[in-house]
N, C-alpha and C positions, 0 to 999 in steps of 0.2 A: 336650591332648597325645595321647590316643588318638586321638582324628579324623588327625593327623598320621601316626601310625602307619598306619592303616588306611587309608589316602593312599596314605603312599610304598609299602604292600606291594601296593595296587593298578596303583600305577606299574610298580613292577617286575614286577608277571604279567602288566600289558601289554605290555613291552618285552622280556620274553622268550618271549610266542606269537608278538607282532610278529618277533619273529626270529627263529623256528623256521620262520613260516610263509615268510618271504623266502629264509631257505634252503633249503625244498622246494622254491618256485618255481624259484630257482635250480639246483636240482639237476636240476628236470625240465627246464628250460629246455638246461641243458646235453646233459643225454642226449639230448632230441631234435635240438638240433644237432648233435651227432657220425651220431645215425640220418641225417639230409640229406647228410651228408658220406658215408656209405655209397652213400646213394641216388646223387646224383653219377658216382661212382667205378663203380656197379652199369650206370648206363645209359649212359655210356662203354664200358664191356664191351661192352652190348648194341648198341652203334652199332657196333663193329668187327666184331662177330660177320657181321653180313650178306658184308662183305668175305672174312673167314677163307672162310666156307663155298663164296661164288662160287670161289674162287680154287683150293679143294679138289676140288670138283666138276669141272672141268676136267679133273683127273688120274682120278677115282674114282665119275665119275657114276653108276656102280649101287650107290652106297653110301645107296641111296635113305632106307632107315630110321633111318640117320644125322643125314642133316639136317632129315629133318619134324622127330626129335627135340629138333634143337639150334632149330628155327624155332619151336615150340611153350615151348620152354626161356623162349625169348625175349621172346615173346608173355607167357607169366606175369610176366616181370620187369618188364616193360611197364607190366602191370594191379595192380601189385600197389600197395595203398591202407595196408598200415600196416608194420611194421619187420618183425613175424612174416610175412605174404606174403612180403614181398621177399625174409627171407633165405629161407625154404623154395623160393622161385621161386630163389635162388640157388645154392642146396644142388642143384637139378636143370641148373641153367645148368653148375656144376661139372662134375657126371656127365657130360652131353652133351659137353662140350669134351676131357672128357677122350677120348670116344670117337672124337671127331675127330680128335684128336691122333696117337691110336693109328693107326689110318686111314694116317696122314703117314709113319706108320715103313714101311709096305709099298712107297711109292712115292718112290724115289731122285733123280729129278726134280723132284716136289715138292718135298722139303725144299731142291733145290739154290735153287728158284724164287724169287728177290730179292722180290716181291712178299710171298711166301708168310712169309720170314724177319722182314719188315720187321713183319709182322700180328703176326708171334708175337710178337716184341722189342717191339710198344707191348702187347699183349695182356698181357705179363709186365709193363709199369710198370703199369697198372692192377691187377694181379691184387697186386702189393706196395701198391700205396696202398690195396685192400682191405683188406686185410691190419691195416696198422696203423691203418685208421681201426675196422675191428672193433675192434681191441685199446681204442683209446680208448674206441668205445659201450659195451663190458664194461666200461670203469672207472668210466664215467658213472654208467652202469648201479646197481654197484654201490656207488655212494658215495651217491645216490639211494634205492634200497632201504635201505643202513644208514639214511639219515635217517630213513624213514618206518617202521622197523621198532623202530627203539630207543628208549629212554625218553631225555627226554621226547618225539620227536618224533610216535612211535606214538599219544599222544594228540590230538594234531591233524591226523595225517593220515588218520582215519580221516572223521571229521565233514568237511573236505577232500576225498573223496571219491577220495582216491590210492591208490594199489594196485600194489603190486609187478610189475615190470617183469622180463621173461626178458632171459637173455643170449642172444647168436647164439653159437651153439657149433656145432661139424660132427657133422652125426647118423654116427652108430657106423657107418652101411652107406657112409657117403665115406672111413671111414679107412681100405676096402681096395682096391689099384687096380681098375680095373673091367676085365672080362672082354670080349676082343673076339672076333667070331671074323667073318673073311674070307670065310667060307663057298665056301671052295674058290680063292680067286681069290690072285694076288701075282702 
């Protein structure tokens, strides 16, 4: 009868690291698909971007340090090899775009510019589908972290070799608009 006993309590410790550890995989499995879903949506940005800029430059060619900016922006988004690169690489694609954009308010003909319109108006469905596939990698994120942070799971994701995972958040210097100046010209 104790053999029995010491049986089934062995069954059940197997059957619930066996499923602790299925639901970390899962969890990581999941964040990292929502992170590819960002990437996606990131290098779409970055395929449009070449366009915005040509298309700006035409109106504002001496706005030279503009676009090495946004061209270097782009280049990091490019290179970038894990979630933290890319959103940092992002966080500066932000900044630049937005200085671009600024740029577009000086020049009345630009915005009139059909081409110009049409960049912005796909640049905005990307910029929303960022948006909420962020929102998902933070839920991921975080449903993830709970697994491997709470009892029981914190007991096996350490030997697992799992390790808590950051959110993409907007660093504190993207939450104020950015400062252009013309340097004399309009």
């Amino acid at each position: 009868m104790g053999f029995w006993i010491f049986l089934a309590l062995v069954l059940v410790v197997v059957v619930v690291i066996a499923t602790l550890y299925n639901r970390i995989i899962t969890l990581e499995n999941r964040f990292e698909n929502a992170w590819g879903q960002i990437d996606v949506q990131l290098k779409r940005r970055a395929d449009l971007v070449p366009n915005l800029v040509e298309t700006v430059k035409g109106y504002a060619s001496h706005e030279q340090e503009v676009f090495d900016a946004v061209s270097s922006a782009r280049s990091a988004m490019m290179q970038a090899k894990s979630p933290d690169e890319g959103a940092a690489a992002a966080n500066v694609m932000d900044q630049a775009l937005g200085r671009l954009f600024a740029i577009s308010e000086a020049y009345p003909e630009l915005k009139a510019n059909e081409n110009f319109v049409q960049l912005q108006k796909d640049l905005g469905e990307v910029e929303a589908k960022i948006a909420y596939a962020r929102q998902f990698y933070n839920d991921a994120v975080l449903q993830y972290n709970n697994a491997i942070e709470t009892v029981p799971g914190v007991f096996l994701a350490g030997p697992m070799g799992k390790k808590e995972h950051v959110f993409l958040e907007i660093p504190d210097g993207d939450r104020v608009a950015p400062t252009v100046s013309f340097g004399g010209t309009a």
